[in-house]
C-alpha positions in Angstrom: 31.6 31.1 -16.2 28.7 29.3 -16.7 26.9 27.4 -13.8 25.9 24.1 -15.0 26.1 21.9 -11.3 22.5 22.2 -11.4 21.5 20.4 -14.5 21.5 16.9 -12.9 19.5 13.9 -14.4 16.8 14.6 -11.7 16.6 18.3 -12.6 16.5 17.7 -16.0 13.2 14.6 -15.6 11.9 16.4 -13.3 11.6 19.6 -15.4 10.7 18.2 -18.4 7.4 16.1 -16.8 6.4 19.6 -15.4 5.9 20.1 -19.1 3.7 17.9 -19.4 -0.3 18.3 -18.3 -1.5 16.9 -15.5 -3.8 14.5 -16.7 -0.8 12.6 -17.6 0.0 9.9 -15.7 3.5 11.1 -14.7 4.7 8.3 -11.9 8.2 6.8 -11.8 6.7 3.3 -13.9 4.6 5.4 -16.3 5.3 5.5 -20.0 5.9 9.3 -20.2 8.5 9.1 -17.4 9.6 6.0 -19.0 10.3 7.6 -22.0 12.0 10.7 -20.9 14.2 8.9 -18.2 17.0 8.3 -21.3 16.7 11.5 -22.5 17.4 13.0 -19.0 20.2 11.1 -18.8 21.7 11.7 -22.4 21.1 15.3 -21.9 22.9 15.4 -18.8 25.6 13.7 -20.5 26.1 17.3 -22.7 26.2 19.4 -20.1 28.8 17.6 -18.2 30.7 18.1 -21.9 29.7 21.6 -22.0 31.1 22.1 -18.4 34.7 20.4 -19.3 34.9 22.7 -22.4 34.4 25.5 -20.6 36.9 24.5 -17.6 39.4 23.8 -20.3 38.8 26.8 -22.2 39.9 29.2 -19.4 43.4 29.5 -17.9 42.3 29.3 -14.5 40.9 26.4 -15.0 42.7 24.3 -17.2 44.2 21.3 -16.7 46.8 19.1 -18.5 46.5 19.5 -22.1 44.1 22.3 -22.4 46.2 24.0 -20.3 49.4 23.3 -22.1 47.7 24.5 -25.5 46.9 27.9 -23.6 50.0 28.6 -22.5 51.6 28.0 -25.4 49.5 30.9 -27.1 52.3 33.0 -24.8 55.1 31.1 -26.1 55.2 28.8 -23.0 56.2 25.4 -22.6 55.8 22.8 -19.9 59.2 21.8 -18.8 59.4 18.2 -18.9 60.7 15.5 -16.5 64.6 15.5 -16.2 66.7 12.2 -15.2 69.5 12.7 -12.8 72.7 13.5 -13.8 76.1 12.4 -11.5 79.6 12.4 -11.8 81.1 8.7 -12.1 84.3 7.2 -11.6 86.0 4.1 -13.1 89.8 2.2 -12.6 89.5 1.8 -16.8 87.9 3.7 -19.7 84.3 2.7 -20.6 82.8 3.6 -23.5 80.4 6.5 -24.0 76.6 4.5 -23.8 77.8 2.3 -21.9 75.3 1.6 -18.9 75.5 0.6 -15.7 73.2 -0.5 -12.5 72.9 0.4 -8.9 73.4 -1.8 -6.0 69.6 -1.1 -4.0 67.6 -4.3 -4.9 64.2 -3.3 -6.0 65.2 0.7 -6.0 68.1 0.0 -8.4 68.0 2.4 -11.3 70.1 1.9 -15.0 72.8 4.9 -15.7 74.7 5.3 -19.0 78.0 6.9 -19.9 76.7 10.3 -21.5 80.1 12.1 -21.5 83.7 12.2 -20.7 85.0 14.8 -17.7 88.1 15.6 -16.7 90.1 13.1 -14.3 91.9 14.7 -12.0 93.5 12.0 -10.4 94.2 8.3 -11.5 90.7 7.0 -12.5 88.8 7.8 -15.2 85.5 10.7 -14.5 82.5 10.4 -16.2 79.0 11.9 -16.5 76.3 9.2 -15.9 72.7 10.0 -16.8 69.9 7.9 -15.2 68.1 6.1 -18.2 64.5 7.0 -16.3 64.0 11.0 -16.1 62.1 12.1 -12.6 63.3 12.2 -8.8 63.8 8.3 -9.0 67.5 8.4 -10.0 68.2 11.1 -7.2 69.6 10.1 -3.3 72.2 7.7 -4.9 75.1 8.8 -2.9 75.1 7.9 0.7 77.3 8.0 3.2 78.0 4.2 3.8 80.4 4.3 0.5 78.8 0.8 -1.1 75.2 2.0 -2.5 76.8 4.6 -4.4 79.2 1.6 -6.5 77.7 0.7 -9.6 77.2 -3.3 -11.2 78.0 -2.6 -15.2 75.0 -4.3 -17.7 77.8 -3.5 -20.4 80.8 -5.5 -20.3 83.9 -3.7 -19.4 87.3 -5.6 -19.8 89.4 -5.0 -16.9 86.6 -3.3 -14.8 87.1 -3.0 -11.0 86.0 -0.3 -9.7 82.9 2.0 -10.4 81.3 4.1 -8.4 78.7 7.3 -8.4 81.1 10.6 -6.2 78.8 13.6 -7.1 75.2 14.5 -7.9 75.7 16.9 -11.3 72.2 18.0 -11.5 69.1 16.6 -9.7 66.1 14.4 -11.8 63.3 16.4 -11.2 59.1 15.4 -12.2 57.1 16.9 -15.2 56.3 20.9 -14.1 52.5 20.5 -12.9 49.7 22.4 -13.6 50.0 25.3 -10.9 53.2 26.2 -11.4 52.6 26.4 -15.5 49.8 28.3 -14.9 52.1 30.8 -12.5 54.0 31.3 -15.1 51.1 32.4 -17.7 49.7 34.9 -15.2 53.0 36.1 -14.7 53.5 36.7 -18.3 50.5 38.4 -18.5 51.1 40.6 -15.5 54.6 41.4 -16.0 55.7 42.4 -19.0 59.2 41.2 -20.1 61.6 43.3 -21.8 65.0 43.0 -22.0 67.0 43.8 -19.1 63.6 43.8 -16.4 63.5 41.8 -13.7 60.2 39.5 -15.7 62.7 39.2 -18.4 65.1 37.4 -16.3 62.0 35.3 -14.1 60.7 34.3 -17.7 63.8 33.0 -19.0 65.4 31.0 -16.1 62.0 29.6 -15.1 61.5 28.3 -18.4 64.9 26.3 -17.8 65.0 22.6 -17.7 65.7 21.8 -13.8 64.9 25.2 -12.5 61.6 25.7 -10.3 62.5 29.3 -8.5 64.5 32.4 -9.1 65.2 35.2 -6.6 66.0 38.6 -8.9 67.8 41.4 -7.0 68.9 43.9 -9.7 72.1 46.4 -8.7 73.4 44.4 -6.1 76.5 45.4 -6.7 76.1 48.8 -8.3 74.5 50.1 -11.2 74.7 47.6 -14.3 75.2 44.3 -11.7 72.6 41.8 -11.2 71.9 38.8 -9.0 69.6 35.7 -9.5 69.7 33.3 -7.5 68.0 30.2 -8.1 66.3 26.6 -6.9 66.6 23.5 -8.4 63.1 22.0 -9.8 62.9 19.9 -6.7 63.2 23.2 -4.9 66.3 22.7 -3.2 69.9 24.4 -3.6 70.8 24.2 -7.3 74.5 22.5 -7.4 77.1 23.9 -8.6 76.8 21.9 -12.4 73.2 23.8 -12.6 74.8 27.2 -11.5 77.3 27.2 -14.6 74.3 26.1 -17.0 72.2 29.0 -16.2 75.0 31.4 -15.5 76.2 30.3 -19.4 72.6 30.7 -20.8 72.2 33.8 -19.0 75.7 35.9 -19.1 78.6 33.8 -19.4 82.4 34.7 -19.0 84.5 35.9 -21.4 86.9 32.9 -23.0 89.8 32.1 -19.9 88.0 34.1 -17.3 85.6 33.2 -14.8 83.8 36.4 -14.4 80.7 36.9 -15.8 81.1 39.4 -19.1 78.7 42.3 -19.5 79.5 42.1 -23.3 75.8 40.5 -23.9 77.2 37.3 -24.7 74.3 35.4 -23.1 70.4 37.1 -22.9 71.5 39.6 -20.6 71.5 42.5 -22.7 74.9 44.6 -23.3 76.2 46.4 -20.4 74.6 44.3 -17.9 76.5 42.2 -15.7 74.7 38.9 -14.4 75.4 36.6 -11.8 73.6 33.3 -11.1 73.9 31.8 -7.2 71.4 29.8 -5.2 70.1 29.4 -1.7 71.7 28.4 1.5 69.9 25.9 3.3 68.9 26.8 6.9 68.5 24.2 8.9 65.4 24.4 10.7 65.4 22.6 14.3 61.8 22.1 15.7 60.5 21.3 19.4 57.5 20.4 20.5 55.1 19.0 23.3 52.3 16.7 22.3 49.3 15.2 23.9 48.5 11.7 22.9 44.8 10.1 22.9 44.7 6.5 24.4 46.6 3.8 22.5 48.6 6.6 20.5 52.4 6.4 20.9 55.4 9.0 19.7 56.9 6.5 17.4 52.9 5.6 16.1 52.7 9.3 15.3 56.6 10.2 14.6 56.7 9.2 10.6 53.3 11.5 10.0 54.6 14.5 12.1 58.2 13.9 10.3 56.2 14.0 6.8 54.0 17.1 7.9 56.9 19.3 8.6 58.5 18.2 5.6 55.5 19.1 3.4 55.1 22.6 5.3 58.4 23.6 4.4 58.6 22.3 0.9 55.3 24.5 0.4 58.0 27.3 1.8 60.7 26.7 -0.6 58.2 26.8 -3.4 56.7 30.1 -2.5 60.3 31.3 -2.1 60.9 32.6 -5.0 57.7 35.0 -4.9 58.0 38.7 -4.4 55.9 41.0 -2.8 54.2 43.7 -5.6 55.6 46.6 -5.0 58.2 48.9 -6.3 60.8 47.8 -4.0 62.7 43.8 -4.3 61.1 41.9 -1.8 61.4 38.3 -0.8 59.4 37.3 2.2 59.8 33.8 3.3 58.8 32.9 6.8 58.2 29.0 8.8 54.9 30.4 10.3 54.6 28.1 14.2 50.8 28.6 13.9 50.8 26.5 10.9 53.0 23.8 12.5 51.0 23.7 15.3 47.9 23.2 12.4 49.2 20.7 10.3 50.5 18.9 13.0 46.8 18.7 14.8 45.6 16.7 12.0 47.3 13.7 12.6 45.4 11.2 13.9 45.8 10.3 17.7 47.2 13.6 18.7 44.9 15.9 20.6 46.8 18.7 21.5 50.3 20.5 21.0 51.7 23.3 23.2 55.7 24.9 24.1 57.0 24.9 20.0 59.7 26.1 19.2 61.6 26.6 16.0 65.3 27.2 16.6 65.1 27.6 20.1 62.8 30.3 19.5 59.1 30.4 20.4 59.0 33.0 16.9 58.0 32.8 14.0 61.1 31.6 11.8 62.2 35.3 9.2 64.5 33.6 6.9 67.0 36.3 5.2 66.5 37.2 1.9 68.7 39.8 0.3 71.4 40.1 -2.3 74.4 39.1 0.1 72.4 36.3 1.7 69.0 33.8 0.7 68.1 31.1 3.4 66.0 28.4 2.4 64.5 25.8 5.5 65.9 22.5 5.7 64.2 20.3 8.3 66.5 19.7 11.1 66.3 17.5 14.5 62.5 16.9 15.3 62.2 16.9 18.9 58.7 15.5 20.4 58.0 15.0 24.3 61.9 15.7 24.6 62.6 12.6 22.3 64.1 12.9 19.0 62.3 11.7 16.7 64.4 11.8 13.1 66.3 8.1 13.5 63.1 7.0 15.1 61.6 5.6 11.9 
């Protein structure tokens, strides 16, 4: 890569008049400096274009466009935004496009009728799609029982009763840069062929929805595979995403529900692949602050609430990265050094001391293996023996 930080508008005058001969009158009002003053500045103007083509000409580098045209010299795609998907439930039929409104004021979000489901019981089941793709259209089922009814923008004779029961799939954003980029390195490093553990990163993380996979290949014997997976939002895929992958990747036979080693899906013939996903470990934390003057705990309680959130969400999305070596392993660990860090950047407190992350003053090991992957979850947030999670 080329350096070009240096060639500033100063840089460039000032070599440019030491060019010229001294008996020139070279001062800042003087014609010559005059003169070459636009120049400087035009010039500089190139090599800031020089510097972007060359930023977006190299994968490391790259951002948004330039980056998706380089990926996509490896067959890679950016997976796009993906709108919420739930399961809806009406006292009468509705039609299928028909669309329908949350109750949440200036949050509410539209939903249409995308598709029919079965009803077992005396209502009528639907899938609803949020009309806005992205994490708005997700957290629409609470446990109060009245945000999750729905106010119909399409007339429905006879309508009394329509409600959101069960989050299908979760909305998730536009993949961003890093974790496109990952995946081109990844390509690059790790070959995939059929069968290989790359083959079955590459695939599933080009899924719509899907922003980490856990491989562990024989599990259950020779021919048997497990991958286990994290929704794009990196939390626990439901149940709905589980069957799409598990049907992209090696479906059942027709009237069973074992997956078929036939090589009905990618997984090549003889292999026997089965798609999970994480359990969420709930991750309590305990800590001890000191306070400079005029800071309180509930002052400081959102930002602390919001660090440990972020901390672990950076967990979840390095979850699904093995070490390289020749042997499957997954480490994810809550580190209490890195608490402690992020949470002595918050303004107002000066000191932290006694943490503890499930009772434990170690370091959190969350299990990773093929009976078993943990992901964190923050729990109760104890500060100065209050807690602080229904503080806010």
């Amino acid at each position: 890569m080329i350096d070009f930080t240096d060639k500033t508008y100063a840089n460039l005058l000032r070599a440019q008049l030491e060019r010229v001969t001294d008996d020139v009158d070279k001062r800042e009002t003087s014609l010559i400096n005059t003169a070459l003053g636009p120049a400087s500045w035009t010039i500089e103007g190139f090599y800031l274009i020089l510097a972007q083509l060359q930023q977006n000409s190299n994968a490391r580098t790259a951002v948004g466009q330039a980056l998706d045209d380089i990926v996509a010299t490896r067959g890679i795609k950016r997976n796009p935004a993906t709108p919420a998907t739930y399961e809806g439930r009406f006292n009468v039929a509705v039609p299928i496009g028909a669309r329908f409104s949350t109750i949440t004021g200036g949050d509410s979000v539209v939903f249409f009728v995308k598709s029919a489901m079965d009803s077992p019981d005396n209502f009528f089941h639907y899938e609803m799609e949020c009309e806005v793709p992205g994490t708005i259209g997700n957290g629409q089922i609470t446990g109060d029982g009245q945000t999750n009814n729905l106010l119909p923008i399409t007339f429905v004779s006879d309508l009394t009763f329509a409600r959101l029961i069960a989050l299908l799939i979760a909305g998730t954003e536009e993949e961003g840069d890093e974790p496109l980029r990952q995946r081109f390195f990844d390509s690059l490093r790790n070959l995939p062929t059929n069968g290989n553990i790359a083959s079955y990163r590459s695939f599933i993380l080009s899924q719509e929805n899907i922003g980490a996979v856990q491989v562990y290949p024989a599990w259950q014997g020779g021919g048997t595979v497990l991958c286990s997976i994290l929704d794009g939002n990196f939390d626990s895929a439901t149940p709905a995403l589980v069957e799409i992958i598990q049907n992209l990747v090696c479906p059942p036979e027709d009237g069973d529900v074992v997956p078929s080693p036939l090589g009905f899906g990618i997984a090549p013939v003889g292999a026997q692949v089965t798609i999970s996903t994480a359990s969420p470990l709930q991750v309590d934390i305990d800590m001890t602050i000191q306070l400079s003057s005029g800071a309180t705990i509930p002052g400081v309680a959102p930002l602390i609430l919001q660090a440990l959130s972020n901390y672990l969400l950076l967990v979840r999305m390095t979850w699904g990265n093995a070490l390289i070596t020749n042997k499957v392993v997954y480490p994810v660990y809550v580190y209490l050094s890195q608490i402690n860090a992020l949470v002595l950047q918050i303004e107002g407190i000066v000191n932290i001391t006694g943490t503890m992350l499930n009772g434990s003053t170690s370091d959190l090991d969350l299990t990773q293996t093929g009976e078993l992957q943990e992901i964190p979850v923050l729990g109760e947030v104890t500060v100065n023996g209050q807690v602080i999670n229904n503080s806010i």
